[in-house]
N, C-alpha and C positions, 0 to 999 in steps of 0.2 A: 313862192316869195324868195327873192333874193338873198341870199343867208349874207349877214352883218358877220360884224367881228366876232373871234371867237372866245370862249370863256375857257376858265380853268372851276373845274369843283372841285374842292377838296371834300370827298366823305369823310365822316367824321363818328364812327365806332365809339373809337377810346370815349367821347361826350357822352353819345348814346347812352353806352354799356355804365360809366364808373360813378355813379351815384344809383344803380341798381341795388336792394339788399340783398338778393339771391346769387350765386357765384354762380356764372356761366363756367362751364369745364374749360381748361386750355382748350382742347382737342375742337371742340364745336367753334370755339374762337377761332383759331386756326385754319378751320375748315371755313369760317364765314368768310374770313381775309381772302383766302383762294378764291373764293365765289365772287369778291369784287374785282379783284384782278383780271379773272376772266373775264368782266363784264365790260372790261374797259376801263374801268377807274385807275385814273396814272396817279392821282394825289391819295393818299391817305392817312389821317389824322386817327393812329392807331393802336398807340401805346402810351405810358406815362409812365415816368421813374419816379416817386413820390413814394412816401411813409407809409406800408402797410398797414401801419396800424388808424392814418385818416383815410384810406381808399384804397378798401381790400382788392376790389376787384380787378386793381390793375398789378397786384401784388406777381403777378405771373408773366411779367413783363416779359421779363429774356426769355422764359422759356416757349411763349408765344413766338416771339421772333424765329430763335435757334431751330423752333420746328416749321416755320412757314418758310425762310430760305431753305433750308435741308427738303422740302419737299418741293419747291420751283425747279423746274428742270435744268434752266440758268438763270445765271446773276442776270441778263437781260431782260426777262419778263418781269424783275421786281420793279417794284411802282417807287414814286417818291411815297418814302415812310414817313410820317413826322413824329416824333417821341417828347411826349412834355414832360421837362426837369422847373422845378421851383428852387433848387438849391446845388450846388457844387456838387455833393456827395453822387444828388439826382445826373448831374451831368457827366461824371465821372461811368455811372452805369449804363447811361445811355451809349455814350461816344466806346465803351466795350461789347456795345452789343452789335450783332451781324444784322444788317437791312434794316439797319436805321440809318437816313441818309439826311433828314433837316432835324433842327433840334429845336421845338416851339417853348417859348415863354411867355406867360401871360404876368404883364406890368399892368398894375393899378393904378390910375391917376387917381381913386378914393384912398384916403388911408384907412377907414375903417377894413372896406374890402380888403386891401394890401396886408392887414394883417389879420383877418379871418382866413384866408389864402393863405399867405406865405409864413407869417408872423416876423414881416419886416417891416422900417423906415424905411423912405423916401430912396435915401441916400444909400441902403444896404441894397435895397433892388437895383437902383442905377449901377452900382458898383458890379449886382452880379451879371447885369446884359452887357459890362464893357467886358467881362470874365468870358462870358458865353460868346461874343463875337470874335472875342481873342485866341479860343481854344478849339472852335469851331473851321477858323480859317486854319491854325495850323493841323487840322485833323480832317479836311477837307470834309467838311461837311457842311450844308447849311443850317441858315439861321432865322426864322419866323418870328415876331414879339404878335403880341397881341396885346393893343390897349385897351385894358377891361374898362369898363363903365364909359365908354368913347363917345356914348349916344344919350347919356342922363345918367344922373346920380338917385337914388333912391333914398340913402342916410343923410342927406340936409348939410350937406359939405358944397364948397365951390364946385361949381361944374362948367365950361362954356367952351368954344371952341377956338379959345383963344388957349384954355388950357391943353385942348387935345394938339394944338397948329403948335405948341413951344415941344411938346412932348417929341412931338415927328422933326421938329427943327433939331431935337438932341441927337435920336436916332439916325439921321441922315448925319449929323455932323461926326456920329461914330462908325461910321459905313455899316449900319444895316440895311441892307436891302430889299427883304419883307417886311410888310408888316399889315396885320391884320383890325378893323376895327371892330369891337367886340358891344352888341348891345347885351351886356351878362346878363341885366335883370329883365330883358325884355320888355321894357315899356317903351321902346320906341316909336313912335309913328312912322307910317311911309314918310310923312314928308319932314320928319327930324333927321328920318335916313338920309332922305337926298340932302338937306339943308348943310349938315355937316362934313357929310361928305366935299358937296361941291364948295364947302370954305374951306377945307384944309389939302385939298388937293395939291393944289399948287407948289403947298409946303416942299413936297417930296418928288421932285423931279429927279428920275434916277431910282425912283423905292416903288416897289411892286406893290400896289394901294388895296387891300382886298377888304370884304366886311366878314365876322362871323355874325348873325344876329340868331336871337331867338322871338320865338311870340306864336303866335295860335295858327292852325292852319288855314285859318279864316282870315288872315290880315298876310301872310306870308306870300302870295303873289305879288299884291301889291308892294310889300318892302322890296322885291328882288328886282321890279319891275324900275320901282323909284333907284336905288342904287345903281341899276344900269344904264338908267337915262342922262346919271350924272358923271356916267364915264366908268364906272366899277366894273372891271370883266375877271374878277377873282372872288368865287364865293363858299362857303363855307356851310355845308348841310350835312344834315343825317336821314337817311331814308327812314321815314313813317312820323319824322318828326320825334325820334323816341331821345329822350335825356334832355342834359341842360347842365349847369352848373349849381354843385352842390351847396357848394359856399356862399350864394347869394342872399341866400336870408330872405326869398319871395318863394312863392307858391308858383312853383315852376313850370312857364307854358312850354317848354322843349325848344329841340332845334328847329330850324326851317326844314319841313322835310325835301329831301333828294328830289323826289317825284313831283313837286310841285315846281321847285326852282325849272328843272326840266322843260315841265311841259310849259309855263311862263314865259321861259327862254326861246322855246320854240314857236312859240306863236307869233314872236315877233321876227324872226328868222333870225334868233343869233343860232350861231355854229357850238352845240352841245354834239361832243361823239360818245356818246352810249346808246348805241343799238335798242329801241323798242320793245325786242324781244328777252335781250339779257336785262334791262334793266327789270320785266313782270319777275322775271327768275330770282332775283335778288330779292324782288320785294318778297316774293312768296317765301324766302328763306328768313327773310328780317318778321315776317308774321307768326315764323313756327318760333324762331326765337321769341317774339313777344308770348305766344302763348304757353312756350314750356319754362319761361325764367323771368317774365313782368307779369303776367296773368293778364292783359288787357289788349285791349284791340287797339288800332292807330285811330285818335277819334279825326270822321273825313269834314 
């Protein structure tokens, strides 16, 4: 088959791993990051500067970093890193840390979410993404938002895609250039995916349009399927499906896993580069993780 256009994937670790109870050692961290790099993976969604004391286990942020550059042999092999800050202090230790090279923020069109997350208004979060693209551009680095609840609201607030197309009308009008749509609580349908998707696109001529979703392994083809029919070649996974977001207040069906977006992609000949052989490698790593620090198998 003739390979289509190509995608970008961003793995997605830091989801996986940071609503786990059991603390993964840096070192095994470290060593899993390596294992993606090798495998190919140039995006990864790998650390968070956030409050130890709501999300232990990303409490080892820099020192993950400080030991996965110091062990790359050059600054060349590092992959794009993305590091998620909720707050100034957050971006202040991000933008200090070695091989962090995008800085993600997840903005809530809920306000309940916006402030089980963050514990801001409206106006305090808009304030800190003109903060983050200000401090970003002069610290050369990138900048990714992600519009939590982009796909349905689950708390009984306004939700439509007239609110998601004003949201991306802001963001382009303050030059951001990523921006991620995020289904947090995972109730989206394939065809809510595609439906919003293909109304808000247009919005953002100029902005790199990508989705994060979550939802069950059994529906996850078909969202990756419907999001790229509508033009999406930027996606957002965790291999085995493992995590989600902590702060959603649902009973959590995980990320889309890595190996399904994959093979989904490949059958219809879009251009995915992760090698066959590295990606079993990875997975067989992401299982010994599941069994020595989640206790559970990836359900298939």
């Amino acid at each position: 088959m003739e390979k289509q256009s190509s995608v970008k994937i961003i793995e997605c670790p830091r989801d996986a791993w940071q609503g786990l109870p059991e603390i993964i050692p840096t070192d095994y961290k470290v060593a899993y990051l390596r294992e993606l790099i090798t495998a190919g993976f140039k995006y990864i969604d790998a650390v968070s500067f956030v409050s130890p004391k709501h999300v232990k286990q990303m409490a080892d942020s820099e020192e993950v970093m400080n030991k996965l550059t110091d062990s790359l042999p050059d600054a060349a092999t590092m992959p794009e890193i993305i590091g998620i800050v909720v707050n100034e202090k957050g971006l202040e230790r991000a933008l200090a840390t070695p091989g962090v090279s995008t800085i993600g923020y997840p903005y809530s069109i809920s306000a309940y979410f916006r402030r089980a997350n963050a514990n801001m208004s409206r106006d305090e979060s808009r304030r800190l993404v003109e903060t983050l693209r200000k401090e970003t551009a002069v610290h050369n680095r990138d900048l990714v938002v992600y519009i939590s609840m982009a796909f349905g609201n689950p708390y009984d607030e306004p939700w439509g895609t007239e609110l998601v197309g004003e949201t991306l009308e802001w963001l382009k009008d303050i030059r951001v250039k990523t921006v991620s749509l995020a289904d947090t609580a995972g109730d989206a349908t394939p065809q809510i995916v595609a439906d919003v998707y293909n109304s808000v696109k247009d919005y953002v001529a100029g902005i790199e349009l990508g989705v994060h979703l979550h939802g069950s392994p059994a529906d996850a083809e078909d969202k990756i399927l419907a999001a790229y029919a509508v033009g999406c070649r930027r996606f957002d996974s965790a291999l085995t499906g493992l995590g989600g977001c902590p702060f959603a207040a649902d009973d959590l069906v995980g990320n889309i896993p890595t190996e399904r977006v994959i093979a989904a992609l490949d059958k219809i000949g879009a251009e995915v580069s992760i090698p066959a052989d590295k990606l079993q490698k990875v997975l067989a790593l992401t299982a010994d993780l599941r069994a020595k620090y989640v206790h559970a198998a990836p359900v298939n």
